[in-house]
Each structure stands twice: as C-alpha cells, then as structure tokens.
N, CA, C and O atoms as CSV, one atom per row, in Angstrom:
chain,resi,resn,atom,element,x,y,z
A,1,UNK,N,N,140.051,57.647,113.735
A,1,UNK,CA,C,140.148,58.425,112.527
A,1,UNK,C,C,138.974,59.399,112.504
A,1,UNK,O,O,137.993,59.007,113.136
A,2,UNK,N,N,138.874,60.545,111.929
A,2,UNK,CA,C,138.171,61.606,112.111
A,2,UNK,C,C,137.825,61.698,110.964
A,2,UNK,O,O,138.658,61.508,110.077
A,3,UNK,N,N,136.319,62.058,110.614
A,3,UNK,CA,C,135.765,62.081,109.521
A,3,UNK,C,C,136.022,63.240,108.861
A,3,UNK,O,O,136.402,64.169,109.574
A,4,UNK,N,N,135.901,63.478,107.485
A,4,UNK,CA,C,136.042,65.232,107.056
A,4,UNK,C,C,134.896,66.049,107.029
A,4,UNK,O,O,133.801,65.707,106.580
A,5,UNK,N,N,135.262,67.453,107.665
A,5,UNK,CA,C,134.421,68.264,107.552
A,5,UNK,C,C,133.371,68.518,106.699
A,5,UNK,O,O,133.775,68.808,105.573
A,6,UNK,N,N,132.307,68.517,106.803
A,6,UNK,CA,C,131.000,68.751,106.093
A,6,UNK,C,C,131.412,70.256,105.519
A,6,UNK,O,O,131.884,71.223,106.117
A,7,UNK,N,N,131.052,70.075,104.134
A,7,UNK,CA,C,131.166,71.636,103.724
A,7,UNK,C,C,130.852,73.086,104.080
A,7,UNK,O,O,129.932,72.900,103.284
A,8,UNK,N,N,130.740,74.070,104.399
A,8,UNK,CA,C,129.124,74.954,104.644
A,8,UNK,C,C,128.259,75.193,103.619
A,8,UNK,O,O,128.458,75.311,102.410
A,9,UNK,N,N,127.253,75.249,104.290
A,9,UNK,CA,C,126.077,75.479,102.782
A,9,UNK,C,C,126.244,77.041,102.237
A,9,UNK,O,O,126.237,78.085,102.889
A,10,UNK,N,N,126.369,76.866,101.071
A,10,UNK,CA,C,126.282,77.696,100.063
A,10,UNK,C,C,125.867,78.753,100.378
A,10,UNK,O,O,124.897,78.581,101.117
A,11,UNK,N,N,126.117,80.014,100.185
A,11,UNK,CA,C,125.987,81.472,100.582
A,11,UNK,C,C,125.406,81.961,99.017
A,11,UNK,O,O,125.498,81.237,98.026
A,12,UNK,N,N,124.793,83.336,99.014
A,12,UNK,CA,C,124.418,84.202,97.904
A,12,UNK,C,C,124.615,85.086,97.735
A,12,UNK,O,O,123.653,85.782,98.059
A,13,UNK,N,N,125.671,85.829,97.227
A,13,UNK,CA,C,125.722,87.162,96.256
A,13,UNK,C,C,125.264,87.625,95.790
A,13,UNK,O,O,124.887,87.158,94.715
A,14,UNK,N,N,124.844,89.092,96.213
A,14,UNK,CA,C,123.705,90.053,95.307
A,14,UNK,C,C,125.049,91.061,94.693
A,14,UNK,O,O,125.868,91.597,95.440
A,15,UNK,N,N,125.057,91.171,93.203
A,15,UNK,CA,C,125.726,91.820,92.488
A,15,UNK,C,C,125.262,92.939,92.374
A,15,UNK,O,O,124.235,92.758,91.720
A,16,UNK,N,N,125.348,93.964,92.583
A,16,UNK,CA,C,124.594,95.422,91.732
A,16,UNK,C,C,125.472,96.226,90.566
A,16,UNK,O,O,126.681,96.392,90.730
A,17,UNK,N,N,125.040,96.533,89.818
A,17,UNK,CA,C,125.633,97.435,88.657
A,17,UNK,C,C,125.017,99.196,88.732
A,17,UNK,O,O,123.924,99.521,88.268
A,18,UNK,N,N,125.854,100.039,89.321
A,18,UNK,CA,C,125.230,101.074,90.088
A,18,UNK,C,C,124.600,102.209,88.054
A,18,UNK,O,O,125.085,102.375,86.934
A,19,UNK,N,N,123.744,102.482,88.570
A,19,UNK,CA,C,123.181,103.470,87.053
A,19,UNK,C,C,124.089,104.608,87.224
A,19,UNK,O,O,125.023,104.931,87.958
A,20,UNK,N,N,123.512,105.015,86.373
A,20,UNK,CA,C,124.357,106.697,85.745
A,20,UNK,C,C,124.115,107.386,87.167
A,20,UNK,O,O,123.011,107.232,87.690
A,21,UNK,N,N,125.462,108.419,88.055
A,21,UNK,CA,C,125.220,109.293,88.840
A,21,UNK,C,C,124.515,108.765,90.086
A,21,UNK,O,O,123.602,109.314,90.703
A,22,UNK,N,N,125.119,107.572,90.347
A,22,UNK,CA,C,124.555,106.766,91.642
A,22,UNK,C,C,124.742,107.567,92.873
A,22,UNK,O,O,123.965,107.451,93.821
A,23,UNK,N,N,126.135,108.684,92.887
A,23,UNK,CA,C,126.227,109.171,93.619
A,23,UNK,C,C,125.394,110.662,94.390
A,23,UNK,O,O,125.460,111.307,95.436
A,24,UNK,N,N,124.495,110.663,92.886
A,24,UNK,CA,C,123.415,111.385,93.095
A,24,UNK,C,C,122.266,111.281,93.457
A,24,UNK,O,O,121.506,112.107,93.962
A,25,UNK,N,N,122.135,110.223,93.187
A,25,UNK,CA,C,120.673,109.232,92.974
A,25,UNK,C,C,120.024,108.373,94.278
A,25,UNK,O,O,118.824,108.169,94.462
A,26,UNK,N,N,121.291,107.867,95.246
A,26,UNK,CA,C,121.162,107.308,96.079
A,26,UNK,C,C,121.017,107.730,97.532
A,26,UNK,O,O,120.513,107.043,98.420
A,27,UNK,N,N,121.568,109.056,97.666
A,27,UNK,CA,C,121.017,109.510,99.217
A,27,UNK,C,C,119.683,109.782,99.296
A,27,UNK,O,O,119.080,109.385,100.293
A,28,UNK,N,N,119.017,110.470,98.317
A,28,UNK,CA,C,117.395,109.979,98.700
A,28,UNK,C,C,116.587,108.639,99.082
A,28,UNK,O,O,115.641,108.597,99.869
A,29,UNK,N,N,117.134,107.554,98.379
A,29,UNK,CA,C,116.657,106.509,98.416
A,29,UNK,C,C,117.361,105.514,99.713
A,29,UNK,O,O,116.806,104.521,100.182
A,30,UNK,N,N,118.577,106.000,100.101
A,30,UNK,CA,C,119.116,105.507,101.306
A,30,UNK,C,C,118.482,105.089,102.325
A,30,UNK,O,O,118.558,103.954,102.795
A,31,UNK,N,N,117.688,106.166,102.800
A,31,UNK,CA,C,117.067,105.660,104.935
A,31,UNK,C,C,116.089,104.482,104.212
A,31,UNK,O,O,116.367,103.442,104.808
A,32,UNK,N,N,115.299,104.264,103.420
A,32,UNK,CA,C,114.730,103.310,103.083
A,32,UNK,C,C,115.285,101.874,102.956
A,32,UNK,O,O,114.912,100.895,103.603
A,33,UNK,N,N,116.167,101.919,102.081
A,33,UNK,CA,C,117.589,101.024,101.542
A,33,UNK,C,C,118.088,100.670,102.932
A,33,UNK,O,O,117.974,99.530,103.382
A,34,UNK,N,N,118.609,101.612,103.560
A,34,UNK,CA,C,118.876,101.329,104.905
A,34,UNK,C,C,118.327,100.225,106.138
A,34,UNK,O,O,118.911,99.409,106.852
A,35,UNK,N,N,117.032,100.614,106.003
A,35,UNK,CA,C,116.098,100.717,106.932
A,35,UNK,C,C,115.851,98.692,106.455
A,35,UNK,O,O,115.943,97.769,107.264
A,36,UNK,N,N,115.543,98.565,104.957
A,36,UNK,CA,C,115.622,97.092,104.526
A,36,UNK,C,C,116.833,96.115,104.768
A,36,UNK,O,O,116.712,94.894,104.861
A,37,UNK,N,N,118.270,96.963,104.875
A,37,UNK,CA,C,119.423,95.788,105.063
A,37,UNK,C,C,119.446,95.303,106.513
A,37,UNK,O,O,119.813,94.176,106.846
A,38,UNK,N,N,119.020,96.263,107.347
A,38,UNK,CA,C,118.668,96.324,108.664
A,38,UNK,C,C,117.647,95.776,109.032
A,38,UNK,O,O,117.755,95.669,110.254
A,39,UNK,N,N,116.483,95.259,108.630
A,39,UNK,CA,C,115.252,94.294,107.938
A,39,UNK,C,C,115.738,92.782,108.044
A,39,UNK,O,O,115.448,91.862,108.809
A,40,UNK,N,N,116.578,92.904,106.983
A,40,UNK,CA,C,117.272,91.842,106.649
A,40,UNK,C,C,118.620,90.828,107.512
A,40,UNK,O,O,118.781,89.622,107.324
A,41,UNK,N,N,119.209,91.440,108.171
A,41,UNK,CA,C,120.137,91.207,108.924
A,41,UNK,C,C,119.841,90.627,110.156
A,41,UNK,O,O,120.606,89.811,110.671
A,42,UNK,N,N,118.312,91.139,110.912
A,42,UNK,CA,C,118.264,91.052,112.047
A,42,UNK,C,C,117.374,89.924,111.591
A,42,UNK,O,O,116.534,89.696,112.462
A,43,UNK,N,N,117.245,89.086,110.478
A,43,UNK,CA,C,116.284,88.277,110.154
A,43,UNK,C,C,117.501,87.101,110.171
A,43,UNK,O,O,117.198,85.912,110.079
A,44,UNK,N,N,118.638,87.460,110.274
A,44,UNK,CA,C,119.785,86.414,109.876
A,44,UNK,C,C,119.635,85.870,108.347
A,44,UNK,O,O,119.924,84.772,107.872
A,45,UNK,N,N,119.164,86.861,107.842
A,45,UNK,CA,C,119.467,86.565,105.965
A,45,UNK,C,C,120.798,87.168,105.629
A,45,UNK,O,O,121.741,86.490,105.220
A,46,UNK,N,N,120.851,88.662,105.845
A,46,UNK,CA,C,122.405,89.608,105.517
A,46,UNK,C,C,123.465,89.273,105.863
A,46,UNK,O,O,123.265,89.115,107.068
A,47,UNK,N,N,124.513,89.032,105.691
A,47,UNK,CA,C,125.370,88.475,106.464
A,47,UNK,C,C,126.402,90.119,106.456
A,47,UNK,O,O,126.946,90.757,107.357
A,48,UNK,N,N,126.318,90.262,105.363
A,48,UNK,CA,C,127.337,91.523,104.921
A,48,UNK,C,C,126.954,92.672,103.661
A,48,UNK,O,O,125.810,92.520,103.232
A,49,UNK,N,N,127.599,93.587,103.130
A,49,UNK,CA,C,126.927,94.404,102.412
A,49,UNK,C,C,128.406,95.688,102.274
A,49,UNK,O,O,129.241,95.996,103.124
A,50,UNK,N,N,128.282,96.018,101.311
A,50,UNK,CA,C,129.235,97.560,100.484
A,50,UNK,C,C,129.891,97.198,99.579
A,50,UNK,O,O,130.421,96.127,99.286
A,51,UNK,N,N,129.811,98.575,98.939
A,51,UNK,CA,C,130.480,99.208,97.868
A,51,UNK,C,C,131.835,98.423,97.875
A,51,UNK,O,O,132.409,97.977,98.868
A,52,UNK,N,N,132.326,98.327,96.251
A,52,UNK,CA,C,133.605,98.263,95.630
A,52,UNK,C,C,134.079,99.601,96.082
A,52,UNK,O,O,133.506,100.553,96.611
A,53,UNK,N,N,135.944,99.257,95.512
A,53,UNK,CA,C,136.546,100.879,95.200
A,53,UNK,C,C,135.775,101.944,94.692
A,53,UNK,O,O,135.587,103.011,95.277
A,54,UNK,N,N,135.320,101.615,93.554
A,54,UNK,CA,C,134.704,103.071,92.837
A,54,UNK,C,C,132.890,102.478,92.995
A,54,UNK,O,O,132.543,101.528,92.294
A,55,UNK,N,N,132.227,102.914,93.622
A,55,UNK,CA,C,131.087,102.051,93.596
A,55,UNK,C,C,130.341,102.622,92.052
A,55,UNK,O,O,129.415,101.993,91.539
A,56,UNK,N,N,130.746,103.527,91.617
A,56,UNK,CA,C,129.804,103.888,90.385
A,56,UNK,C,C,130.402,103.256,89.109
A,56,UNK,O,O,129.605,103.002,88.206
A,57,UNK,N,N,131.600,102.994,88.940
A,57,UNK,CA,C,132.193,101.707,87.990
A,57,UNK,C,C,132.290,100.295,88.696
A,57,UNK,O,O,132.863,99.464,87.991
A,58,UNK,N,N,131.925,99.900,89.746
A,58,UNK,CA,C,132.317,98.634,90.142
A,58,UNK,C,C,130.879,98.613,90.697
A,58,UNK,O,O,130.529,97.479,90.369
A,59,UNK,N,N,130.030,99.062,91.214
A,59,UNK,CA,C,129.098,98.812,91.736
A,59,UNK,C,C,129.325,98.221,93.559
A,59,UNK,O,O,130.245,98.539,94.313
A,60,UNK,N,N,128.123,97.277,93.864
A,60,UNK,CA,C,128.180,96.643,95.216
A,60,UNK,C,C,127.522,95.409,95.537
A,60,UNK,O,O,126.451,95.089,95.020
A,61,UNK,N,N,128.166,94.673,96.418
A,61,UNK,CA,C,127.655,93.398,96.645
A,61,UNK,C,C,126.915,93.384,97.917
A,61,UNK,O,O,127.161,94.089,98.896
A,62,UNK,N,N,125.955,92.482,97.796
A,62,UNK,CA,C,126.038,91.863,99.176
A,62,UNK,C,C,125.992,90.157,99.387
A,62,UNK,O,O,125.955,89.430,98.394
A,63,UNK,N,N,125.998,89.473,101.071
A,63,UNK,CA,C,126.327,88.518,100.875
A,63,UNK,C,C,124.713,87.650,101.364
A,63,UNK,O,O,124.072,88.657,101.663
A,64,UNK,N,N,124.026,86.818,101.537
A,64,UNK,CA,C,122.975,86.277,102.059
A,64,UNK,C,C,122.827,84.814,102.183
A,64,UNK,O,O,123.202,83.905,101.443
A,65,UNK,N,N,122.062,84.812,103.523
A,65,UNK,CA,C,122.184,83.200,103.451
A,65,UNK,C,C,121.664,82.080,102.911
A,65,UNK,O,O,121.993,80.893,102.919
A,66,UNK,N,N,120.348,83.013,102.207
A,66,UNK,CA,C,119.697,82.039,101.261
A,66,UNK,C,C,119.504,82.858,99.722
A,66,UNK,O,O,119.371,84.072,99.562
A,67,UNK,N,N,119.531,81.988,98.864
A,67,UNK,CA,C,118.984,82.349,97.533
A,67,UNK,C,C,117.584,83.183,97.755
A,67,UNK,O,O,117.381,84.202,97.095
A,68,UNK,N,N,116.363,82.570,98.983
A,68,UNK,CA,C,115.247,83.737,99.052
A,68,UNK,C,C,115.294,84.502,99.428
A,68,UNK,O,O,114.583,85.483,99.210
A,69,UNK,N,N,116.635,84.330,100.570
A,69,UNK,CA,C,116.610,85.846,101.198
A,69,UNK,C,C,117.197,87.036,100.176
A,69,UNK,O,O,116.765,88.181,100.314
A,70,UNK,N,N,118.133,86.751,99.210
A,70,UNK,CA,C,118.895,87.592,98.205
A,70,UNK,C,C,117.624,88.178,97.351
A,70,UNK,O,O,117.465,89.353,97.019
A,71,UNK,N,N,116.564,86.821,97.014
A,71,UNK,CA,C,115.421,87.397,96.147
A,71,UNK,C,C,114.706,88.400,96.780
A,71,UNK,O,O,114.745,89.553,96.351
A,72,UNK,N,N,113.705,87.921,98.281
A,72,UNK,CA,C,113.498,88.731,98.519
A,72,UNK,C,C,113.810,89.992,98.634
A,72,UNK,O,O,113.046,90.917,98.358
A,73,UNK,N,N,115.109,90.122,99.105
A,73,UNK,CA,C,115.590,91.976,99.160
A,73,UNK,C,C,115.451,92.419,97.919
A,73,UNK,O,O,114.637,93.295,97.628
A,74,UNK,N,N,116.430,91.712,96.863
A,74,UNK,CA,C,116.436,92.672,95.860
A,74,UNK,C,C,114.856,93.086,95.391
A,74,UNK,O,O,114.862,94.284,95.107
A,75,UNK,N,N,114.234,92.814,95.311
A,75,UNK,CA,C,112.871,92.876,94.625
A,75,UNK,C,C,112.240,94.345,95.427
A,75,UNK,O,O,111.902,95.362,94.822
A,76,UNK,N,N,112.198,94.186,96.636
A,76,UNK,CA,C,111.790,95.423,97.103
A,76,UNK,C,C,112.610,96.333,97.320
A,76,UNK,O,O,112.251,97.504,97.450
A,77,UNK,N,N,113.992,95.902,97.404
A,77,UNK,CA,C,114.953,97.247,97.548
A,77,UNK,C,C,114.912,98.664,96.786
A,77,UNK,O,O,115.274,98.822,95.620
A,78,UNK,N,N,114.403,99.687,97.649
A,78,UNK,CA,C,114.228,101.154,96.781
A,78,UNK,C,C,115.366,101.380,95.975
A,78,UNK,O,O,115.091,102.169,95.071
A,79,UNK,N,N,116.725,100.930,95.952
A,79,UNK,CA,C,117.495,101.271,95.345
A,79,UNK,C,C,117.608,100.374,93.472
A,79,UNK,O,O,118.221,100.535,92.417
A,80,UNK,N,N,116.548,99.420,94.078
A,80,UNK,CA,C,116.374,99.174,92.557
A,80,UNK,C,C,114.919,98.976,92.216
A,80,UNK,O,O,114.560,98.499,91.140
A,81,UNK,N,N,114.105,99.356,93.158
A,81,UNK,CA,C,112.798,99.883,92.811
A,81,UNK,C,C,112.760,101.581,91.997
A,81,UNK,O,O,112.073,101.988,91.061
A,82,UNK,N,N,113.862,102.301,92.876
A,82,UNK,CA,C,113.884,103.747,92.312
A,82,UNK,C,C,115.313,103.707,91.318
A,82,UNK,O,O,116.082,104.551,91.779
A,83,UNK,N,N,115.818,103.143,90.334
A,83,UNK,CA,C,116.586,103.216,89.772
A,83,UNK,C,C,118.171,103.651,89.601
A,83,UNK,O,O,118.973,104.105,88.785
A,84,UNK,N,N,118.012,103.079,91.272
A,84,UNK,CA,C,119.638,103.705,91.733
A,84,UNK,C,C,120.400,102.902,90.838
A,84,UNK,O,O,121.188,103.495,90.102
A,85,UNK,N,N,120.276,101.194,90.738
A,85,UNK,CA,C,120.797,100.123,90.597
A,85,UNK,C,C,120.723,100.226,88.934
A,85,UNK,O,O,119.651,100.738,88.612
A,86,UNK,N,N,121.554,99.885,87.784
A,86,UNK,CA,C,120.907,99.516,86.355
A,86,UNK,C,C,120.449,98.214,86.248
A,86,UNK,O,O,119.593,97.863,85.436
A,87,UNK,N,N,121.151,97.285,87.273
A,87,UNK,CA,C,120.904,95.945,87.002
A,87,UNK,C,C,121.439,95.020,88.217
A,87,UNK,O,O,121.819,95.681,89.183
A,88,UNK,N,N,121.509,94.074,88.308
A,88,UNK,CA,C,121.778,93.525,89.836
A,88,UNK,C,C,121.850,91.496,88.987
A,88,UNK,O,O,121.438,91.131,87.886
A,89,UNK,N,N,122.442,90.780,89.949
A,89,UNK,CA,C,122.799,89.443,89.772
A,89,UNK,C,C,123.237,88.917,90.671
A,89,UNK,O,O,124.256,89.347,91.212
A,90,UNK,N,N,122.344,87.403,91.264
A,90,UNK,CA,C,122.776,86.477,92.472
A,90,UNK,C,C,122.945,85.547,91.676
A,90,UNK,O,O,122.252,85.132,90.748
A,91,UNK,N,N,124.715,84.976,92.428
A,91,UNK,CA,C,125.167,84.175,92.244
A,91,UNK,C,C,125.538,82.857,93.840
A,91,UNK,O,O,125.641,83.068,95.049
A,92,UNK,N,N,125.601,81.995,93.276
A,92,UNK,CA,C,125.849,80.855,94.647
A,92,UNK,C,C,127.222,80.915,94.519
A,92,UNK,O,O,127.962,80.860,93.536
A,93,UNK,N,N,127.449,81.056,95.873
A,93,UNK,CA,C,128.984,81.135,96.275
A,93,UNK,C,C,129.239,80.161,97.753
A,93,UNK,O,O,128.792,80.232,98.898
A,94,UNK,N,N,130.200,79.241,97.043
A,94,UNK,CA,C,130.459,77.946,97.615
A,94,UNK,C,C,131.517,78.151,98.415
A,94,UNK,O,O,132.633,77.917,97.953
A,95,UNK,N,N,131.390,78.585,99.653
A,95,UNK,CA,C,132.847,79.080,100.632
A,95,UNK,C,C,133.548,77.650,100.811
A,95,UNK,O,O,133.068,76.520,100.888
A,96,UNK,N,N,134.929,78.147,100.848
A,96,UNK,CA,C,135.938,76.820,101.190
A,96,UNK,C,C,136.560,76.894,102.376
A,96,UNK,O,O,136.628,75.822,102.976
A,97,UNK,N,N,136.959,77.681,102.815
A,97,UNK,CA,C,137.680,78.332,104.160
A,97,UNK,C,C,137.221,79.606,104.343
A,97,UNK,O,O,136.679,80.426,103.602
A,98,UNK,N,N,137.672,79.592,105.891
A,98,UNK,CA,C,136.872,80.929,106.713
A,98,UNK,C,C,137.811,80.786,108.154
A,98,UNK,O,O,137.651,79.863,108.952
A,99,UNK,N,N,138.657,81.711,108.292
A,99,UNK,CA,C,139.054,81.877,109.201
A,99,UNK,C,C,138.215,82.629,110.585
A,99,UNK,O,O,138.025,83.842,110.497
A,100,UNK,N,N,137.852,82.092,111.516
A,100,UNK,CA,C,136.915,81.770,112.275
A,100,UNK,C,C,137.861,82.447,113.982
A,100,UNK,O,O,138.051,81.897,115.067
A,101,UNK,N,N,138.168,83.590,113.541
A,101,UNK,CA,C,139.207,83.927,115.031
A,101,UNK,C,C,137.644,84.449,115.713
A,101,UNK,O,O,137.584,84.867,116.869
C-alpha cells in the first residue's frame, strides 16, 4: 500500500493594486523593477510574475516561495518605493495540483 502524497509547501502571492496612470508611471521605474525580479528569481524565491487583463484595473501578481522572499521584494521594489503600485498584499496560497509535464 502506498502512502499519500505529502502536500507542497505553501507558495506566496504578491498582489499589487496598480496607482493612477501606471501606464505612465512605470517605464521609468522598470530596468530597476526589472533588474530586482531578476534578483529574485535567480535566488529561487520568484517563481513567476505579470500583469492581469487590464493591469491598471486589475493590477499584478506575483508568485514566491517564501513569505520572506515576497517581503523582501516588495519592500524594496521601485515600483512601490516610487509609487507605481497604490497598494500591494501577500497572501499564502496552498497549491493542490500541478500538472508537472
């Protein structure tokens, strides 16, 4: 008999709520922004990252593998150091399946 799969550990969601005219606001602050998810990724914290449909009514997520790694970014991220972002929120997100091709 085969035991059941161990869950995976818990992943983190960085929520962003994009400010007024994000689409204005944010190519300056980009190669920086950039330059941190790319920081982050090669650290094996990022797992993933972008925009909703409309990113200036829906904003953007990203995904991380730890609650510090989500803290850490957001905190220094120019995009909510320079007020691209109005507001931002990590949540724990408990994956159930993952198709694994």
């Amino acid at each position: 008999m085969s035991s059941p799969a161990t869950p995976p550990a818990p992943l983190f969601v960085l929520l962003y709520a994009s400010a007024d005219d994000v689409a204005g606001e944010a190519p300056a602050q980009f190669p920086a922004h950039k330059a941190r998810l790319d920081e982050f990724h090669a650290r094996g914290e990022l797992m993933m990252v972008g925009t909703f449909g409309d990113p200036q009514a829906q904003g953007s997520m990203a995904v991380f593998a730890t609650r510090q790694g989500a803290e850490d970014f957001v905190t220094g991220d120019p995009f909510v150091r320079n007020g691209v972002m109005r507001s931002w929120e990590i949540r724990q997100w408990n994956e159930s399946y993952r198709d694994r091709h």
